[in-house]
C-alpha positions as CSV (number, residue, x, y, z in Angstrom):
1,X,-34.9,14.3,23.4
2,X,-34.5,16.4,20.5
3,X,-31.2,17.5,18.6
4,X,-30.0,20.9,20.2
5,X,-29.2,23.5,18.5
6,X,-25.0,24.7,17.8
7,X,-24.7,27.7,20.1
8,X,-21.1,27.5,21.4
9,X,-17.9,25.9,19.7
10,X,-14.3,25.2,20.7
11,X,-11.9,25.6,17.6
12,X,-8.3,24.4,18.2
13,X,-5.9,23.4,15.2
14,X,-2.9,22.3,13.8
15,X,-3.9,21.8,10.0
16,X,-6.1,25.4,9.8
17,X,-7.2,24.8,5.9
18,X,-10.7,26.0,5.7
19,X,-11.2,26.7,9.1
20,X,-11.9,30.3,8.0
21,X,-14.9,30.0,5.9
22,X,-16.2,27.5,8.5
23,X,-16.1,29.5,11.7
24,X,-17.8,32.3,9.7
25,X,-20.0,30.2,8.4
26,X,-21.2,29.2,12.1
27,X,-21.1,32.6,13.2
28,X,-22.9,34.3,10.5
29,X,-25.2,32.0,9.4
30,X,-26.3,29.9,13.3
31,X,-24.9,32.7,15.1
32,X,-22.2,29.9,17.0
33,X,-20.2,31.5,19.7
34,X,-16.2,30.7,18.9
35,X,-14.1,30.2,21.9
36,X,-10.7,29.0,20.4
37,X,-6.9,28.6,21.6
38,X,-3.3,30.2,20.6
39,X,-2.3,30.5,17.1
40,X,-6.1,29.5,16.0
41,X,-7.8,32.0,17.5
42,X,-5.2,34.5,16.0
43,X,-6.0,33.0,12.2
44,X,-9.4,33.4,13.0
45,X,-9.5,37.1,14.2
46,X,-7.5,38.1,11.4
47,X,-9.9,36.9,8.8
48,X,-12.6,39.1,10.5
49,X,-14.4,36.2,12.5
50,X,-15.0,37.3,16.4
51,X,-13.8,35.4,18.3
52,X,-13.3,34.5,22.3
53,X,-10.2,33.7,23.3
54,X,-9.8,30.8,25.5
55,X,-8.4,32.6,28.7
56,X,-10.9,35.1,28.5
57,X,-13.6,31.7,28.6
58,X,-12.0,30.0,31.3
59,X,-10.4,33.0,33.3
60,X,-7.4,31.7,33.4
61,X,-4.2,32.3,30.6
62,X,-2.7,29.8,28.9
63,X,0.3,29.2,30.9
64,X,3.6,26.9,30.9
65,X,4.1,27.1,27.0
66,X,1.0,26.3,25.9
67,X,0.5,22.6,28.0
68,X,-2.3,23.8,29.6
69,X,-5.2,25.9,28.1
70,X,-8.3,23.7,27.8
71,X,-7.5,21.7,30.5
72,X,-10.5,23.0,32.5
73,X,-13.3,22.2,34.3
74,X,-15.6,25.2,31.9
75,X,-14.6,23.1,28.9
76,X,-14.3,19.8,29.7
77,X,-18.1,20.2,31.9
78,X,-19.1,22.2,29.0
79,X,-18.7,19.2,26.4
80,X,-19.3,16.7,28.8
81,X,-22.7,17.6,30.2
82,X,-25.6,15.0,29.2
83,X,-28.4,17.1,28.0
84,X,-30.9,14.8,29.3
85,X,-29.9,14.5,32.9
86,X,-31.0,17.4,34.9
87,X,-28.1,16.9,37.3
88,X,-26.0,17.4,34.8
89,X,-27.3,20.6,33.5
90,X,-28.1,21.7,37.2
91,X,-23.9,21.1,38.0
92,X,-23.5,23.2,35.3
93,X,-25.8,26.2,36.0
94,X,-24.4,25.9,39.5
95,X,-20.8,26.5,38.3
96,X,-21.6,29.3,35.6
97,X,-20.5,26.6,32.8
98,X,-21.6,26.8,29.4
99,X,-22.3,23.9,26.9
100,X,-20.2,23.5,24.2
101,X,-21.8,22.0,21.6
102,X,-19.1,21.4,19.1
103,X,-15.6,20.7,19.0
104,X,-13.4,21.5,16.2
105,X,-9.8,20.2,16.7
106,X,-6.9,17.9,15.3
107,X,-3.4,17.7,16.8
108,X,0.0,18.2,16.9
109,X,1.7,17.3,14.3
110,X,4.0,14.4,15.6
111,X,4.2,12.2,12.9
112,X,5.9,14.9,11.1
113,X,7.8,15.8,13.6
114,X,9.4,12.4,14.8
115,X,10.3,12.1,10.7
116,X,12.9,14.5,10.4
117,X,16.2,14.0,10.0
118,X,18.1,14.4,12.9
119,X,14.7,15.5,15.6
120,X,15.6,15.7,19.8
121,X,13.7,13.8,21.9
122,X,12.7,17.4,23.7
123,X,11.0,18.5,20.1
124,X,9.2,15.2,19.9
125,X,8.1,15.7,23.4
126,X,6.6,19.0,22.9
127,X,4.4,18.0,20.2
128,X,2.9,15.7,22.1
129,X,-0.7,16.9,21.9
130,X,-3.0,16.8,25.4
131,X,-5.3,19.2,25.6
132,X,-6.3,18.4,21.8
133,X,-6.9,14.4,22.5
134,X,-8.5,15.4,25.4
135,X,-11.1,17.6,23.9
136,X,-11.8,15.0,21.2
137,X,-12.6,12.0,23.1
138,X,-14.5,14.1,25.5
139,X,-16.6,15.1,22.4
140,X,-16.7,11.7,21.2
141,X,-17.9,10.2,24.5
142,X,-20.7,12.6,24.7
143,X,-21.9,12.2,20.7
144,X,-25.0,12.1,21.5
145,X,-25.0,15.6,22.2
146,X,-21.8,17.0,20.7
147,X,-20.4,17.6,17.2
148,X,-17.3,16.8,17.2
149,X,-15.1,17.6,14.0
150,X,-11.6,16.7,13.4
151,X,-10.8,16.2,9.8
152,X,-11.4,19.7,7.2
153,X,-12.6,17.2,4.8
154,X,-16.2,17.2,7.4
155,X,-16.5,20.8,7.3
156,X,-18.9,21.0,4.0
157,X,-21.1,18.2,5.5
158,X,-21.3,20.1,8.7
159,X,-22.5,23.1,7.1
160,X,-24.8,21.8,5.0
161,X,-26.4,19.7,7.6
162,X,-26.7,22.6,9.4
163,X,-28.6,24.7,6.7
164,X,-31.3,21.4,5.8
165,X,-31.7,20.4,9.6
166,X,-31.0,23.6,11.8
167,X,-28.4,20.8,13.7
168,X,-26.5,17.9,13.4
169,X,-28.1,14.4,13.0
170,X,-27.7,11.9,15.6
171,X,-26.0,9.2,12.8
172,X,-24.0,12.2,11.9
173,X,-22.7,12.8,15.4
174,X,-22.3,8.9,15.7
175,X,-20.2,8.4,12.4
176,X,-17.9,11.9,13.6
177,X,-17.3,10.2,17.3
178,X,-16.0,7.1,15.3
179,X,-13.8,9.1,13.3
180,X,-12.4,11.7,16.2
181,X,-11.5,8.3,18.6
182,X,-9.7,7.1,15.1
183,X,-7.9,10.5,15.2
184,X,-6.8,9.6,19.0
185,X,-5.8,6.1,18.6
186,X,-3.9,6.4,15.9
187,X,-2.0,9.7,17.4
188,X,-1.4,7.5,20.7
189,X,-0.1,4.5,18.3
190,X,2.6,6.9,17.0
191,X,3.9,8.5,20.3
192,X,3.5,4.8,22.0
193,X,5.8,3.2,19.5
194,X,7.7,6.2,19.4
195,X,8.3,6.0,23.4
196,X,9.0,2.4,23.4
197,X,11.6,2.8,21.4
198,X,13.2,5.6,23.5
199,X,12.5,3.8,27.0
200,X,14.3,0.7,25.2
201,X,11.6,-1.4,25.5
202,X,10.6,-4.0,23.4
203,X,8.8,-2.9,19.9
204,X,5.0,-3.7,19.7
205,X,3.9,-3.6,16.2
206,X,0.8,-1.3,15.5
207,X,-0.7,-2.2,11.8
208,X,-3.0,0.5,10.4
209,X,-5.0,0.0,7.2
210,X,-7.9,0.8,5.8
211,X,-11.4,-1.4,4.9
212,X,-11.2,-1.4,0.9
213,X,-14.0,-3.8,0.4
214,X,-15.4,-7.1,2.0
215,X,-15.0,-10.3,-0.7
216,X,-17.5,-12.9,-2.1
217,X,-15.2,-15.1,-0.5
218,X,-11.7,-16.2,0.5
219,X,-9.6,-19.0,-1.8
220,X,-12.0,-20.8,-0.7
221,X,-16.4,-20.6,-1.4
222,X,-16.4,-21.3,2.9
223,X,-13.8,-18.4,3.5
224,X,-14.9,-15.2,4.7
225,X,-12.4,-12.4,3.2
226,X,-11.6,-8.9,3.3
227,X,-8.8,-6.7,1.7
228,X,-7.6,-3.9,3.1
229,X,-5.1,-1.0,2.2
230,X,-2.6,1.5,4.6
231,X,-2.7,4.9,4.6
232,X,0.1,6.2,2.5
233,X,-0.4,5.6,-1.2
234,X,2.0,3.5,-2.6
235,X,2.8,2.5,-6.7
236,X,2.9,-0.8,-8.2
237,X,-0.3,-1.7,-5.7
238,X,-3.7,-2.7,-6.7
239,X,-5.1,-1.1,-3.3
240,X,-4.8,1.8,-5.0
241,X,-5.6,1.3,-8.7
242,X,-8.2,2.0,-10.2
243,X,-10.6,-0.4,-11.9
244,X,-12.4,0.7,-15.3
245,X,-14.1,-2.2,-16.4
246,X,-15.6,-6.0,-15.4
247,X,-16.2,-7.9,-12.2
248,X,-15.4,-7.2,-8.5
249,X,-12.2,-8.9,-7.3
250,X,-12.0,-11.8,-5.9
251,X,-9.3,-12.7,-3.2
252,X,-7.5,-15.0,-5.8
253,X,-7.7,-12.2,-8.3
254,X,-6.1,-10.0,-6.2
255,X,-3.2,-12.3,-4.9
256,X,-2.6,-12.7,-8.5
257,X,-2.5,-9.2,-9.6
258,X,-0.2,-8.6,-7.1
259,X,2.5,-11.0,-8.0
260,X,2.4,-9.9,-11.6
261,X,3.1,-5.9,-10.3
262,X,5.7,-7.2,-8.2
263,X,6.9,-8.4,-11.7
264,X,6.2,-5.9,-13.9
265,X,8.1,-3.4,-11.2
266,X,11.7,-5.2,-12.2
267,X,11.5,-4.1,-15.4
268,X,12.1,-0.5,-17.3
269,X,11.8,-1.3,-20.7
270,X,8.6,-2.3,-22.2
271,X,7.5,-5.9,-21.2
272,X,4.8,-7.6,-20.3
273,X,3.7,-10.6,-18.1
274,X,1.4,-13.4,-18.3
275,X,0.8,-15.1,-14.7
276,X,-1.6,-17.6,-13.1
277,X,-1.7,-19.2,-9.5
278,X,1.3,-16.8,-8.4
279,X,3.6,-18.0,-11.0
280,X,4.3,-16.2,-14.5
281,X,3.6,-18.3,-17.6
282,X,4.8,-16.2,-20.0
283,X,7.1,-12.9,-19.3
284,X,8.8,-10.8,-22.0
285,X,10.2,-7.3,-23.3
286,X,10.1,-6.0,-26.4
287,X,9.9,-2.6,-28.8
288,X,6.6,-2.2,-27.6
289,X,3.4,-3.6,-25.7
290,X,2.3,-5.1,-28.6
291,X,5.9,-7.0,-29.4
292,X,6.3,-7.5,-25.6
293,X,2.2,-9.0,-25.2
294,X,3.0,-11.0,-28.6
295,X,6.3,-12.6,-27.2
296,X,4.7,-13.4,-23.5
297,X,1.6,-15.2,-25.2
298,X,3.8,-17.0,-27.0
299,X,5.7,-18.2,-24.4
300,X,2.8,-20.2,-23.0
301,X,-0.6,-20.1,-24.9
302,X,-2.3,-22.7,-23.0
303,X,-1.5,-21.4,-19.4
304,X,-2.6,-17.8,-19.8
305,X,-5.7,-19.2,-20.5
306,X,-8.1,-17.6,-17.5
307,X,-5.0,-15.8,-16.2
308,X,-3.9,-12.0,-15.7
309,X,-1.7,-9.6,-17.9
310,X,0.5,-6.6,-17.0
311,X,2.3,-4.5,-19.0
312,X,4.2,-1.3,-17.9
313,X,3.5,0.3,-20.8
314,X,0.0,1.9,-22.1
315,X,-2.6,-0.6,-23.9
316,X,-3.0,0.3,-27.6
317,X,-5.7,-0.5,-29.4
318,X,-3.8,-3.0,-31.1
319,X,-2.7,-4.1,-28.0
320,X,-6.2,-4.5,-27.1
321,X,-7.1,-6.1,-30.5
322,X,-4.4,-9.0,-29.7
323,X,-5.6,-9.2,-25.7
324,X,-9.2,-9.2,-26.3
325,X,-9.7,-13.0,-28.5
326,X,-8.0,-14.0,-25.1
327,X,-9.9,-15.6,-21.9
328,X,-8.1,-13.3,-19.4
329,X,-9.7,-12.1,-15.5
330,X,-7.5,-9.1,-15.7
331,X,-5.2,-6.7,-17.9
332,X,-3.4,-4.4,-15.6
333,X,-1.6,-0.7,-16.9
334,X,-0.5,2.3,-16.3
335,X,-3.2,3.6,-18.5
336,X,-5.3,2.4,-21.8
337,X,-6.0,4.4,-24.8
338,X,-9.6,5.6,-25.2
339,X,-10.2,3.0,-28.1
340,X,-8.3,-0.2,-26.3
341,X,-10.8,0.9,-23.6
342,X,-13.8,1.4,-25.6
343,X,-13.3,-2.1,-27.4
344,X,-12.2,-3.9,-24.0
345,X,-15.3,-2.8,-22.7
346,X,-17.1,-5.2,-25.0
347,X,-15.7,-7.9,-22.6
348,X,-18.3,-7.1,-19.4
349,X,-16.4,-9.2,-17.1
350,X,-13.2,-8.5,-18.2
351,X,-11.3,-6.5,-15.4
352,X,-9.5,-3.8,-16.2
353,X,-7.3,-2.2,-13.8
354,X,-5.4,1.3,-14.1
355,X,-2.1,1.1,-11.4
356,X,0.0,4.0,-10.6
357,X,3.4,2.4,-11.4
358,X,5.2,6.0,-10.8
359,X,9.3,4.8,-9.8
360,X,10.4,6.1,-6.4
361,X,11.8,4.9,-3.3
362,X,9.4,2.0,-2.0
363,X,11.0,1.3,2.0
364,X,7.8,-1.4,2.2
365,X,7.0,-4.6,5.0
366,X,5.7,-7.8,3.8
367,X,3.5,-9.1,6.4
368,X,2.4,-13.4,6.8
369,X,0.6,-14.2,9.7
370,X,1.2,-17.8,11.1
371,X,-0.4,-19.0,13.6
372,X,-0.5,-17.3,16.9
373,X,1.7,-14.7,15.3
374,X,2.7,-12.6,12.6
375,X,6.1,-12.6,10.5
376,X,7.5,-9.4,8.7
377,X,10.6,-8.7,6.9
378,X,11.7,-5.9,3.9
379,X,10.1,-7.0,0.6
380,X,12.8,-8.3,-1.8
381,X,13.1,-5.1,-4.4
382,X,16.6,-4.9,-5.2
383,X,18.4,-6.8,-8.1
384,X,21.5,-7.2,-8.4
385,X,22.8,-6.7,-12.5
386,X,24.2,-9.5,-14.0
387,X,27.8,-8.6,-15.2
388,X,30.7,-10.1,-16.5
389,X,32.5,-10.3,-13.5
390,X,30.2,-12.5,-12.0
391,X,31.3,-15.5,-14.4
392,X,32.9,-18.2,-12.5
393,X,33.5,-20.3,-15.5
394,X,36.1,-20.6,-18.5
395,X,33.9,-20.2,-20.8
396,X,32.5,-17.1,-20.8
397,X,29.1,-15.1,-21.7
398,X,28.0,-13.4,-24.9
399,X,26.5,-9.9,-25.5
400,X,23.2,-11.1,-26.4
401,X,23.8,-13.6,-23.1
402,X,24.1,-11.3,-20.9
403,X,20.8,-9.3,-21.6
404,X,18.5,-12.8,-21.6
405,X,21.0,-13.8,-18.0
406,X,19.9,-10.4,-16.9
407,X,16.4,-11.0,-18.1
408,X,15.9,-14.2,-16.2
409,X,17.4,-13.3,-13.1
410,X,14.9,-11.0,-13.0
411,X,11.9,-13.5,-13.4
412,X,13.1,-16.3,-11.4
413,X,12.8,-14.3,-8.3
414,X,9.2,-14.3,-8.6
415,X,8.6,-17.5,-9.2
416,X,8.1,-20.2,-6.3
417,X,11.1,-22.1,-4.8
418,X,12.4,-24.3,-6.3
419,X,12.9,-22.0,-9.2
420,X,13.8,-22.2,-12.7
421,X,13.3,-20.3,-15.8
422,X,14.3,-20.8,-19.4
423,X,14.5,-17.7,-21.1
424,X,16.0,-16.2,-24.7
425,X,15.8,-13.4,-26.5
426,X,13.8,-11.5,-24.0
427,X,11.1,-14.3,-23.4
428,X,10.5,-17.3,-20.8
429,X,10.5,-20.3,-23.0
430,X,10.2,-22.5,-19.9
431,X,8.7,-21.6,-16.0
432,X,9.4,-24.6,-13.2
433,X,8.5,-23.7,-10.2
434,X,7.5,-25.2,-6.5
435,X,9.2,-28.5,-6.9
436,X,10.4,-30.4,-3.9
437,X,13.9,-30.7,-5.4
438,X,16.0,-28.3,-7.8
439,X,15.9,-30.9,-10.6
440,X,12.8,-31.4,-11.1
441,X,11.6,-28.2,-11.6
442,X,14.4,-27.6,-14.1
443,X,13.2,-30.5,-15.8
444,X,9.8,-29.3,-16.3
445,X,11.5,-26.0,-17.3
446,X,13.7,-27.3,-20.1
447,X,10.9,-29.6,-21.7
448,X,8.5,-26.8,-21.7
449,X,11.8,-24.7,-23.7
450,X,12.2,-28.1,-26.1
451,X,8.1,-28.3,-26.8
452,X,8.9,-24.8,-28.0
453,X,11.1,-25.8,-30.2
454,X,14.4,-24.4,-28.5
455,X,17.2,-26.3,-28.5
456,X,19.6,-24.6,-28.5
457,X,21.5,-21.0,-26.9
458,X,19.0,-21.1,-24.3
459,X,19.7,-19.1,-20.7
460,X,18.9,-20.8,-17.2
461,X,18.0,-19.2,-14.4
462,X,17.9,-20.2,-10.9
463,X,16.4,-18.8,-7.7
464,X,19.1,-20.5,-5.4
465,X,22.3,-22.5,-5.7
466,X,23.0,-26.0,-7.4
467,X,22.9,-28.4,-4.6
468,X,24.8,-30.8,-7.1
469,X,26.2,-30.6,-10.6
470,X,22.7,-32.7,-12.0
471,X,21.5,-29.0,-13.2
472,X,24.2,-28.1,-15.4
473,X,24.2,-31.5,-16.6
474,X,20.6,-32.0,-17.6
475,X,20.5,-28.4,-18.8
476,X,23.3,-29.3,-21.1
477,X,21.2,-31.8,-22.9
478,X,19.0,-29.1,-23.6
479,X,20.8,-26.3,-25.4
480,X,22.1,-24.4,-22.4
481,X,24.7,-22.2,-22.9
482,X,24.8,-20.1,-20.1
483,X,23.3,-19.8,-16.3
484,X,23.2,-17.1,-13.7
485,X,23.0,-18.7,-9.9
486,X,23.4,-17.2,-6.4
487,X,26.4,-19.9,-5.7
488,X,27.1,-20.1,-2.5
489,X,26.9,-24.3,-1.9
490,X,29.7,-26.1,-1.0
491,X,29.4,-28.2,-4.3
492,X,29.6,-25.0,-6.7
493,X,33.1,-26.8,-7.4
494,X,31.5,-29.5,-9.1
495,X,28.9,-27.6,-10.7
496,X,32.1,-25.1,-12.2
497,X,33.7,-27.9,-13.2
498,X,30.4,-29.5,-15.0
499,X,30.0,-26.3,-16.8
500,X,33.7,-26.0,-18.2
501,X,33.0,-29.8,-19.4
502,X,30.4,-28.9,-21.2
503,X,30.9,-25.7,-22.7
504,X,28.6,-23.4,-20.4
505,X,29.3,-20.1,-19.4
506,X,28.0,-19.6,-15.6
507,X,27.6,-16.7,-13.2
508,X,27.4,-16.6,-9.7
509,X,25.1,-13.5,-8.6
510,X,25.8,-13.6,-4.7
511,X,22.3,-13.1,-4.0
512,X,19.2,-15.6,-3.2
513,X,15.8,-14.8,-4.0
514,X,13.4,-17.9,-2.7
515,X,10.0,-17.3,-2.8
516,X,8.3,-19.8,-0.4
């Protein structure tokens, strides 16, 4: 059967932007009958567009506030009809119903509604759409012969389908139908949780993100992948950046990249980080990128080989110029000057990824499925500031202490339990991370910091407390004068004590950041 012509539409809307130069369009140019609702039909007449109101279609008024208006049999048969089935179209003809070829509606807005401050259950209530979810999957159902339009962003398409074709195509229709029962489900997913929370009932987690694109692979060559991002734009994330340059990403890349923005978000001044398999190899600030890239490479020239780079500060070219001798997958930024870009570029399969990293209230969800089930909890974005009062021991911190303590607090939280960093002057010196015990990964720490040629005033760091005074000890023997902790075990006594013996100046933060 052939694609029938638009002769009669339903318009009914909540977000009206653009509606007017599309409902004159179908009028003037396909000579569309309008039949539309309330404050739509009201938009519509006032721009000039004729239009039939819906009680005048139905013959009855809209009635009880507005619930019902399209709830009826003359639009509901109308859209529902199958074109091909001549019982159908008999039924119709029968009960003086017309077709309705297209539907044009979104819905109420409850999502905006439920989000205010302070919002009664009997104002969420009422914007709980029916007659517009009703209409829609009605539409959708019958795609085959029904356009069905709920997003403005369609409207162009529509038309200009329209003008080349005389009607919609059925793939058109198809992709429309997919989007309008989106539209619904997600709509229902709000009011359900929204409900459940009112009746008292248990919460049921509804997760809603978007296909970004479909991966080579997985960590693995025989792991399918995917990566997906939500709805609501949000900084510091590579869902949304935008990549200028090099390969696609590859599931690795990307679990990367996003531990190095989770890094690059602690910091204000400029600095820059160096990371590979999760962990950063090199992390430091400076006056500038270029001081900050210089000081991070430094830190770790043989890791960062293959790795990824973030800065929070633009890419100079001289930035670039240090960067680009460098095997690196990815150099991530707020932005890159046109000549770092241009010279970059040279690289073809160097990645180079533009990120939003705008500062603003984040109130995010970390989600890790397990099997059979799915953990969440608040990503860890606060930090506490590591003062003087924090210092538990008699010997106490200096000036230049303090801003390297402060410095590797903020590292060590990013890098996996058991964690320790040795830092000065702005710059790891020494990254331990994932040991089964607290020593040995300060071990590997402090020899990386003595390969370096620091041996002495360096700062420890530690992701959770000393289990034992070993730490202090052994970090004595390698130039440590001061360490910032969460405390909390119920040997810090000895570890105090340690620290006094040996001259180290200690701080207890109060606050645990593993990262399993």
């Amino acid at each position: 059967m052939a694609d029938q012509k638009i002769k009669r539409a339903i318009i009914s809307l909540t977000d009206k932007s653009g509606i007017e130069d599309f409902a004159r369009a179908l009028v003037d140019e396909f000579g569309v009958e309008i039949i539309s609702t309330g404050g739509t039909a009201k938009v519509l007449e006032e721009a000039g567009v004729p239009v039939t109101p819906i009680e005048d279609y139905t013959g009855f008024p809209e009635m009880m506030d507005g619930r019902v208006k399209t709830l009826h049999p003359k639009v509901h048969g109308g859209i529902l009809a199958r074109r091909d089935v001549p019982e159908h179209m008999k039924t119709l003809e029968e009960q003086g119903i017309g077709t309705i070829d297209l539907v044009c509606v979104n819905l109420y807005p409850f999502r905006q509604t439920i989000s205010r401050e302070g919002v009664s259950m009997e104002d969420a209530i009422e914007n709980i759409d029916i007659g517009g979810p009703s209409m829609l999957r009605s539409a959708a159902k019958n795609w085959a012969d029904v356009t069905v339009v709920c997003d403005p962003a369609d409207y162009a398409a529509v038309l200009d389908e329209l003008r080349a074709e005389g009607t919609t195509r059925r793939e058109t229709r198809l992709r429309l139908s997919a989007k309008a029962f989106t539209h619904t489900a997600e709509y229902d997913t709000m009011i359900a949780t929204y409900m459940r929370a009112q009746a008292g009932l248990n919460e049921k987690l509804f997760l809603e993100f978007d296909l970004v694109q479909s991966l080579r692979y997985g960590e693995n060559p025989h792991q399918a992948a995917k990566f997906y991002r939500e709805e609501k734009h949000v900084p510091y994330s590579l869902a949304f950046a935008r990549q200028l340059n090099g390969k696609e990403l590859s599931y690795n890349n990307i679990q990367d990249a996003n531990a190095a923005l989770c890094i690059v978000r602690e910091f204000d001044e400029p600095f820059c980080v160096g990371l590979k398999h999760m962990n950063p190899c090199g992390a430091a600030t400076g006056r500038d990128v270029v001081e900050a890239w210089k000081k991070a490479y430094e830190a770790d020239k043989v890791s960062i080989f293959g790795g990824i780079v973030a800065t929070n500060r633009p890419v100079t070219l001289e930035a670039a110029e240090l960067m680009k001798p460098i095997f690196l997958e990815i150099i991530m930024a707020p932005s890159f000057t046109d000549e770092a870009l241009e010279l970059l570029r040279t690289k073809k399969n160097l990645r180079l990824l533009e990120v939003d990293m705008t500062r603003g209230e984040v109130d995010r969800k970390q989600y890790v499925s397990v099997n059979g089930g799915l953990l969440v909890q608040d990503l860890d974005l606060t930090t506490k500031h590591v003062d003087a009062s924090m210092c538990v021991t008699e010997t106490k911190p200096a000036p230049e202490q303090m801003e390297d303590l402060n410095f590797g607090w903020r590292i060590v939280k990013h890098v996996k339990s058991n964690a320790i960093v040795a830092v000065k002057d702005g710059r790891t010196l020494g990254v331990g991370a994932g040991q089964m015990n607290r020593i040995g990964s300060a071990e590997i720490a402090l020899k990386q910091a003595r390969a370096a040629g620091v041996t002495e005033g360096l700062v420890l760091a530690s992701d959770g407390f000393f289990p034992f005074d070993d730490c202090v000890a052994l970090a004595s023997e390698y130039g440590v004068t001061a360490i910032v902790q969460p405390g909390g075990s119920v040997r810090d006594g000895e570890s105090i004590s340690k620290a006094n013996e040996k001259g180290i100046a200690m701080c207890f933060t109060g606050e645990r950041h593993f990262k399993h």
